[in-house]
C-alpha positions as CSV (number, residue, x, y, z in Angstrom):
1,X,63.5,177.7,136.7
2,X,64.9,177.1,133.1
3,X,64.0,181.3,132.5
4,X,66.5,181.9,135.7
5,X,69.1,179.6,135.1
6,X,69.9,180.9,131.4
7,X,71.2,183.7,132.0
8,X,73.3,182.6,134.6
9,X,74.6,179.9,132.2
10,X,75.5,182.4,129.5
11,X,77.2,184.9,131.7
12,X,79.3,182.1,133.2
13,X,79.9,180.9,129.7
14,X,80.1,183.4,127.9
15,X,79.3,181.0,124.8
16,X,75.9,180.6,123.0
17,X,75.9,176.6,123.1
18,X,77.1,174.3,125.6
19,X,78.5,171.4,123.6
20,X,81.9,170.8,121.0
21,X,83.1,167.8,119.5
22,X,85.3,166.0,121.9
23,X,88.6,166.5,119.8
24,X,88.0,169.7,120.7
25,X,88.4,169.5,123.9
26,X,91.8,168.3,125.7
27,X,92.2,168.1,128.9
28,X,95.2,168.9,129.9
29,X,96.7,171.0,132.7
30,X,98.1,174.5,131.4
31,X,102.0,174.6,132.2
32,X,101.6,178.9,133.2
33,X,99.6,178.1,136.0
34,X,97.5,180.9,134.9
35,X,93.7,181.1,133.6
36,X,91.6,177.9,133.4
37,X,93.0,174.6,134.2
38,X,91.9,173.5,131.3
39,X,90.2,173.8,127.6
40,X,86.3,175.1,128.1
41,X,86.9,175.5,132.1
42,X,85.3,178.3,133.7
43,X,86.1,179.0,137.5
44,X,83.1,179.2,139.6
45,X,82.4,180.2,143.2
46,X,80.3,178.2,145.9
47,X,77.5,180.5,145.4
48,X,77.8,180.2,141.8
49,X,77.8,175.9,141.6
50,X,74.8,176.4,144.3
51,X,72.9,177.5,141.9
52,X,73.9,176.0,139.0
53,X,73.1,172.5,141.1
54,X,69.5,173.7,142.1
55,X,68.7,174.8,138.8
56,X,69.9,172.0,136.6
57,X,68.4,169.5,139.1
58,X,65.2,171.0,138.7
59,X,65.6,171.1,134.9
60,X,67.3,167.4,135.0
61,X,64.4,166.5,137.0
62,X,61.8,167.5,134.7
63,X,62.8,166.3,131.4
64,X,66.2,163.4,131.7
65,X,66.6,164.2,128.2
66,X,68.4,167.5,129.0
67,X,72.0,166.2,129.2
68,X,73.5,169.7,129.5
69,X,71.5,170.2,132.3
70,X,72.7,166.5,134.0
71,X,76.2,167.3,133.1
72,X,75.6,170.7,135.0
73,X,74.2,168.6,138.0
74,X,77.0,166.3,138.2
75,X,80.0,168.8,138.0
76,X,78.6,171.4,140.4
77,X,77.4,168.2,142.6
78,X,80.3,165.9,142.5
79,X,83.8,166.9,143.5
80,X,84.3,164.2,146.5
81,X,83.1,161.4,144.6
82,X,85.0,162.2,141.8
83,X,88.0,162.3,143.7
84,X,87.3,158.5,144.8
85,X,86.5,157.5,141.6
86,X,90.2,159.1,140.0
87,X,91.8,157.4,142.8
88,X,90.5,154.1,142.1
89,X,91.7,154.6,138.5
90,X,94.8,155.7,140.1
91,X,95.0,151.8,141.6
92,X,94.4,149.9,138.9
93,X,96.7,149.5,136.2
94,X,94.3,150.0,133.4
95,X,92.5,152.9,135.2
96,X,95.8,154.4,135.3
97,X,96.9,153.7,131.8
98,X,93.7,155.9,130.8
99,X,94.5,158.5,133.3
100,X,97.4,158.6,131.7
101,X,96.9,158.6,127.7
102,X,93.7,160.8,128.1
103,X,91.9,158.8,125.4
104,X,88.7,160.1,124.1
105,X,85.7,158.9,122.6
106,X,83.7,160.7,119.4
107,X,83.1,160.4,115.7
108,X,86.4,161.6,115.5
109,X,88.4,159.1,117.7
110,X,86.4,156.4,116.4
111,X,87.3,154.1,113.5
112,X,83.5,153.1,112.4
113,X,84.8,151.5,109.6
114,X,86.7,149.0,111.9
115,X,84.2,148.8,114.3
116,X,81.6,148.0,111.3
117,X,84.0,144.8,110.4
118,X,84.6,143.6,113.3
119,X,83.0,139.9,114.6
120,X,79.6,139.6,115.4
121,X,78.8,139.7,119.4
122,X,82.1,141.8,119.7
123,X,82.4,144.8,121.9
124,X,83.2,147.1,119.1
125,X,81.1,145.7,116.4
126,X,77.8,145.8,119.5
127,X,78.7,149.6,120.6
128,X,78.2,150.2,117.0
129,X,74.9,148.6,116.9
130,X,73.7,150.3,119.5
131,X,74.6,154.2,118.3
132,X,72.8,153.1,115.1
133,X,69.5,151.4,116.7
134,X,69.1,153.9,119.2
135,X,69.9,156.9,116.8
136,X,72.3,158.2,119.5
137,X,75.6,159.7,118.4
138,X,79.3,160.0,121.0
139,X,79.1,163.9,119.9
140,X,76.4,164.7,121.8
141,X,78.4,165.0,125.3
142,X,79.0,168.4,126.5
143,X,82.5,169.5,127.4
144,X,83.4,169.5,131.5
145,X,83.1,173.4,132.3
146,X,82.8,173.9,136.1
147,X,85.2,171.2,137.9
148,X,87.9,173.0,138.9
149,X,90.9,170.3,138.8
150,X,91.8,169.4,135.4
151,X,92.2,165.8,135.8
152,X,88.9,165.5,138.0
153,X,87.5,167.0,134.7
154,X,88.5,164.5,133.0
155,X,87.5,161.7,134.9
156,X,83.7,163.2,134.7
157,X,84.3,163.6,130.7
158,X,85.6,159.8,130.6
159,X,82.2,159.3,132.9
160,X,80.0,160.4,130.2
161,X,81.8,158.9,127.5
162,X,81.9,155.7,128.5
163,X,77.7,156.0,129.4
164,X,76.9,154.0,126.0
165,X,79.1,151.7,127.3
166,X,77.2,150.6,129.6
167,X,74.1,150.7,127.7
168,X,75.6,148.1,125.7
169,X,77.2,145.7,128.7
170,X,73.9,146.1,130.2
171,X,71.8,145.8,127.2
172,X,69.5,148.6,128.0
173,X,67.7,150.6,125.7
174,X,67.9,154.4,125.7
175,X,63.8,154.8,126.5
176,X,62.6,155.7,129.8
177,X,62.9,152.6,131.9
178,X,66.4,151.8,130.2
179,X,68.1,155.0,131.2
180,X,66.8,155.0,135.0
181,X,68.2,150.9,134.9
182,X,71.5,152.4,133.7
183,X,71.0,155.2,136.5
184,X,70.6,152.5,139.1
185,X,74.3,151.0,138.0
186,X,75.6,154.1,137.6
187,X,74.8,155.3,140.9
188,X,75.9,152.3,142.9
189,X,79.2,152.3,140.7
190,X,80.3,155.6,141.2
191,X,78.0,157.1,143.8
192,X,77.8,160.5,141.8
193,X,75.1,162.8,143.7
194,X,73.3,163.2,139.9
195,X,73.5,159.1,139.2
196,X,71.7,158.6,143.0
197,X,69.2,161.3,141.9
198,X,68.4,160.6,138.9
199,X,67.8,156.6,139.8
200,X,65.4,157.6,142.8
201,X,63.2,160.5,141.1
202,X,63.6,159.2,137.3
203,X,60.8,157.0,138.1
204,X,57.8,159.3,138.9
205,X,57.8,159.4,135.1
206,X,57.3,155.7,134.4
207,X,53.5,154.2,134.0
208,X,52.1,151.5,136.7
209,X,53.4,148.6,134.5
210,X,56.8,149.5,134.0
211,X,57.0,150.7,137.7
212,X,56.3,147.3,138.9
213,X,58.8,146.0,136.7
214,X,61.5,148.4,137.6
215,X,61.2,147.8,141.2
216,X,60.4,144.1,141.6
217,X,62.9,143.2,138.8
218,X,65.3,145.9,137.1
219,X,66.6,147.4,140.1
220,X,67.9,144.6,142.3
221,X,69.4,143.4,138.8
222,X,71.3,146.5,138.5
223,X,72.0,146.8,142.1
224,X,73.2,143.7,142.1
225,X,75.6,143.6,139.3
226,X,77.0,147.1,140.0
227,X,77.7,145.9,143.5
228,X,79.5,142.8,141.6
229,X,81.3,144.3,138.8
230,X,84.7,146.2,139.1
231,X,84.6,149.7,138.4
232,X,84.2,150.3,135.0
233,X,85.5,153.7,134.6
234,X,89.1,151.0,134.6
235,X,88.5,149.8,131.1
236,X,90.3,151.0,128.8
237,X,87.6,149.8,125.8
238,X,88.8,151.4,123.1
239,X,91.8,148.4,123.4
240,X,88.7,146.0,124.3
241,X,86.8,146.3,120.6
242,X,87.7,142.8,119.3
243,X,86.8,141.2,122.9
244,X,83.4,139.5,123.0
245,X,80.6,141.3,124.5
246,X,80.0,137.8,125.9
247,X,83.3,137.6,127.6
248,X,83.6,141.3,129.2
249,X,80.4,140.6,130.8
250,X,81.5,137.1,132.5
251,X,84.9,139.1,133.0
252,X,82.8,141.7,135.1
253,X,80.1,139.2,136.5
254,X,77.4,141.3,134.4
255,X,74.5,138.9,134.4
256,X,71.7,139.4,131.5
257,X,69.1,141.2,132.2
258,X,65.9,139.8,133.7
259,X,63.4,140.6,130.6
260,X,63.8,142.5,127.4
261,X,62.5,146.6,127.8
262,X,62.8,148.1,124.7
263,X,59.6,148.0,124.0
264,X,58.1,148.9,127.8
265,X,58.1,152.9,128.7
């Protein structure tokens, strides 16, 4: 599957990579009404996201740990829901703030040197805790390509940057069982086709232990609190670094989690 979907990949892209730093990619409407709608955006037909979806599910499917093959999945997969999730921004003051400024997050847009000094149990000061535990960077997600309305690509892009967020208001790990916890939040948050997927088949990879524990405890937890929590593509967290961890979780009725995972696979 990965031989067949290549070359489709690299005609429609026409580049060698499928990843640049966020500031290099705004996304913004172009004013001439001509071309792409916006900076890395490459029209596609319904044949074409067809088989992009089958492909990078398959891929997605067989190794999580191909995000350009996730962020394939959820563009080609997701244009209603998106357009429920931008309108929800759309109604909320701080949704719409964000919808409005565009802000995004990378090595670039980050002050790490702030973040480093800020309080202990912070937002800012635990996000940065996180990237460095983990070993995971905000560079590493690739730029929205085949949604074809500029600010729907943006509310996708926003998606993924915001996806260590949630690690850290969750307190998940990036392992195995972590990421299919987040999944389970995720997908009952935003109800993206590649969130729902990914919760349901991400588990055929776990052991017999961490099974049990997923389903008897992890995944009514996440249920639970995704069902509970406002929608968490509204907060603006850049403006949030100084808050507490503590006190955004009470603020969203994120309950701690049932047991600690990091070190079950």
């Amino acid at each position: 599957m990965a031989t067949l979907l290549r070359p489709v990949l690299r005609r429609l892209c026409g580049l060698p990579g499928l990843q640049r730093p966020a500031a290099e990619m705004p996304l913004r409407a172009r004013s001439d009404g001509a071309g792409p709608l916006y900076s890395h955006h490459l029209p596609t037909s319904p044949l074409q996201k067809g088989l992009l979806a089958a492909g990078s599910a398959a891929m997605a499917l067989y190794n999580p740990y191909r995000h350009d093959m996730v962020a394939v999945l959820g563009e080609t997969t997701g244009h209603r829901t998106l357009k429920v999730l931008r309108d929800q921004m759309r109604r909320d003051p701080e949704g719409a703030q964000i919808l409005q400024e565009r802000p995004r997050i990378s090595t670039s847009t980050l002050d790490l040197g702030k973040l480093q000094s800020l309080p202990e149990g912070s937002l800012g000061r635990e996000y940065l805790r996180f990237l460095d535990v983990n070993r995971v960077s905000p560079d590493t997600r690739a730029p929205t390509r085949f949604v074809d309305d500029e600010e729907l690509a943006y509310v996708i892009q926003r998606y993924r940057e915001v996806h260590d967020m949630l690690h850290t208001l969750l307190g998940m790990p990036t392992n195995i069982l972590g990421e299919i916890v987040v999944k389970w939040f995720e997908a009952v948050q935003t109800g993206l086709p590649m969130c729902i997927l990914g919760a349901f088949f991400g588990p055929i990879r776990l052991g017999a232990q961490s099974l049990q524990v997923l389903v008897s405890e992890l995944i009514p937890w996440a249920v639970q609190n995704g069902r509970r929590a406002p929608c968490v593509l509204n907060l603006y967290y850049e403006r949030r670094w100084e808050q507490s961890l503590r006190a955004l979780r009470e603020e969203l009725g994120i309950t701690a989690p049932p047991m600690h995972v990091q070190g079950l696979a």
